[in-house]
N, C-alpha and C positions, 0 to 999 in steps of 0.2 A: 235226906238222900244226897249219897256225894254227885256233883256233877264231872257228866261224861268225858267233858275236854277242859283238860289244864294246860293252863301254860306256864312254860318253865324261862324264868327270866334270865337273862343276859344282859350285860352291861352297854350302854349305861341305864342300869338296874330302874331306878324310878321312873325315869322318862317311858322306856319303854312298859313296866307294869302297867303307867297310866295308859299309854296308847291302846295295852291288852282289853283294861276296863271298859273304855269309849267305845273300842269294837266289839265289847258284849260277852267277851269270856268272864262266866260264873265264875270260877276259882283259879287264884294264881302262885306258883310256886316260887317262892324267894330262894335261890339257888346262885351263893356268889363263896366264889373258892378264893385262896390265897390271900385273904385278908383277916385281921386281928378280931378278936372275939368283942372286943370295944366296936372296930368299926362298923361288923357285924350287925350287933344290938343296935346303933344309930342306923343303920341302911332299914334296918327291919322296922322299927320303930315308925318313919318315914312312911313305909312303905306300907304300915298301916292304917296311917291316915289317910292314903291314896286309895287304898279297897273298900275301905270305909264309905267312904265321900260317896264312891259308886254302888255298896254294898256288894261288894265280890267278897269272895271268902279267901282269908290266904293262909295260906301250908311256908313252913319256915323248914329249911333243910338244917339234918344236922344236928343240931344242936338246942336238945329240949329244954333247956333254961332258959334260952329266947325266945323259943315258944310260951311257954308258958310267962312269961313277961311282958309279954307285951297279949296275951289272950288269944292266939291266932288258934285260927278254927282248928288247924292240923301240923305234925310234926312228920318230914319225908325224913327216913334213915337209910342210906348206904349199905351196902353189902360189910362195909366195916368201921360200920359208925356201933353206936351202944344198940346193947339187944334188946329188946323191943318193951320185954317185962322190966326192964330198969328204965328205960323210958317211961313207960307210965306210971312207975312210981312218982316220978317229977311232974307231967301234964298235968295228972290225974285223969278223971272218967270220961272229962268231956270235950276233952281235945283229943281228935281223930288221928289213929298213928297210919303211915301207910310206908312200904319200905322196897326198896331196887332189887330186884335178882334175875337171874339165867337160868335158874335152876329150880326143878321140882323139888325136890328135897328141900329149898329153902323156903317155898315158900308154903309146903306143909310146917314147917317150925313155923312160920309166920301166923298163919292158920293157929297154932296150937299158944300159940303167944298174943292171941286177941288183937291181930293188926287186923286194921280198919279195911283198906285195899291192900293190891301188890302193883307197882311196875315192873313190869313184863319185859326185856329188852336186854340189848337192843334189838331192835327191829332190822336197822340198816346202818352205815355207818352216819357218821356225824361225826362235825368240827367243834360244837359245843362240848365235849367231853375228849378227855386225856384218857389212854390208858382204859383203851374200852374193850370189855367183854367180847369174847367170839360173837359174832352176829347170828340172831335165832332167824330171822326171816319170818315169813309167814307160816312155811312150814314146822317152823319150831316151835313159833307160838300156837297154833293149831294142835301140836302133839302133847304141848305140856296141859293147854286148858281138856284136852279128851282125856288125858292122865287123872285127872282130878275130880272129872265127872265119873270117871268108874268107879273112883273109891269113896264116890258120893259126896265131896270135897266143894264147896261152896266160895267163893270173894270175889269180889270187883278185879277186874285183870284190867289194867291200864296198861296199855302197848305204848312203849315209847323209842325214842333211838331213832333219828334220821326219818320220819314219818311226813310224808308228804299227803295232801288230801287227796288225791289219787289210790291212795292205799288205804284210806279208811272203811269204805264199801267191804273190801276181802278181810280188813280183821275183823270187823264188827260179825261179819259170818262166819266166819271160826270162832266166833264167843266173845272176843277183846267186848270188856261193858263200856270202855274210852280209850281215851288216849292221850296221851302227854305230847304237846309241841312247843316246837321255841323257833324254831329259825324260821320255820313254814309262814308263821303270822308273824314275826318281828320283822321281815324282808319283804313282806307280801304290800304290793302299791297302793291298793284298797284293803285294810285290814277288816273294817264291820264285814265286805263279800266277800274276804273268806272263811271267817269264824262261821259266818252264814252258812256257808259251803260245808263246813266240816261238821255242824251241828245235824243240818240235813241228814244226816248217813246214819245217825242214831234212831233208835224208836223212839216212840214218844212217850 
C-alpha cells in the first residue's frame, strides 16, 4: 500500500531526508534539480542508505536509471520527464511509477499507462518549485478527482503544491488519498508533531 503522506525533499537534501525519517514519514521523495546526472546518482545512493537505516521507502524523481540502481521503491516523473510506459520498461514491474499533473486528460494517459499514483497540483503556490502550473486549489482538485469518479476512473491522487496541515482535513474530503509536503515539515519546529498532525486527517 503506498503511504498517504510524502515528503518531498529540499536541500540540504540528506540532512533533511534524515530529519523527515526520525519524524516518522513512511516515504520520501528525492527531488533535487540543476545538478549533474553523476551527482544525482551519489545524493540518491546516500540517501538510500538513510531510508534504509529507518525503513522508509524512497521515490527518485526524474530519472528511472537511478531508480532502478540504486532499487528505490518508486520513480516520480514530471509533466515532461519520459512517458511513463518507457519508464517501466527500465524499472521494470516492481518499482512503483507515480507522475505530476494539472490535468484530467493527463492523468487518464497515466491511468492507461499503468502509473502507480498521480500528484494532483498545485494546490497553492510554493517556493520549492520554479515555473509552476496555474494553481488548482481545492476547488480544482475537487473537480478533477468527481471527473474521474464518473467515468469510473480509479488512483491514488496525491495533493501537492504549497500544502499546509490546515488543508489536509478539506482535501482528504474531496477524495485527495495524501499528500505530498516539503516545506510544511522541513520548517516546522517539532517535526515528529507534525507528521503526527498530518497523518491524523487520514483514515486508517
Amino acid at each position: 500500500m503506498i503511504p498517504r503522506l510524502h515528503y518531498i525533499s529540499q536541500a540540504p537534501h540528506l540532512e533533511n531526508i534524515e530529519n523527515a525519517c526520525i519524524a516518522g514519514c513512511e516515504l520520501v521523495q528525492l527531488r533535487a534539480k540543476h545538478i549533474s546526472t553523476n551527482e544525482y546518482m551519489e545524493l540518491a545512493v546516500k540517501a538510500k542508505e538513510i531510508t534504509e537505516k529507518y525503513n522508509v521507502k524512497l521515490v527518485v524523481n526524474d530519472i528511472p536509471e537511478i531508480a532502478l540502481a540504486i532499487r528505490a521503491y518508486g520513480l516520480h516523473l514530471g509533466k515532461d520527464d519520459m512517458h511513463p510506459k518507457h519508464a517501466r520498461q527500465i524499472v521494470g514491474p516492481d518499482c512503483i511509477i507515480g507522475g505530476s499533473t494539472n490535468a484530467y486528460e493527463d492523468i487518464i494517459m497515466m491511468i492507461n499507462s499503468g502509473v502507480d499514483y498521480v500528484g494532483l497540483g498545485p494546490f497553492n503556490h510554493t517556493k520549492t518549485k520554479s515555473n509552476l502550473n496555474p494553481i488548482l486549489g481545492l476547488e480544482g482538485i475537487k473537480n478533477i478527482i468527481l471527473k474521474l469518479r464518473m467515468v469510473h476512473k480509479s488512483i491514488p491522487i496525491i495533493a501537492i503544491g504549497g500544502i499546509e496541515s490546515k488543508d489536509i482535513k478539506s482535501l482528504v474530503e474531496v477524495g485527495a488519498y495524501g499528500v505530498a509536503i516539503s516545506s510544511a515539515i522541513t520548517n516546522a519546529s517539532d517535526k515528529k508533531e507534525m507528521v503526527k498532525e498530518i497523518k491524523s486527517y487520514f483514515p486508517i
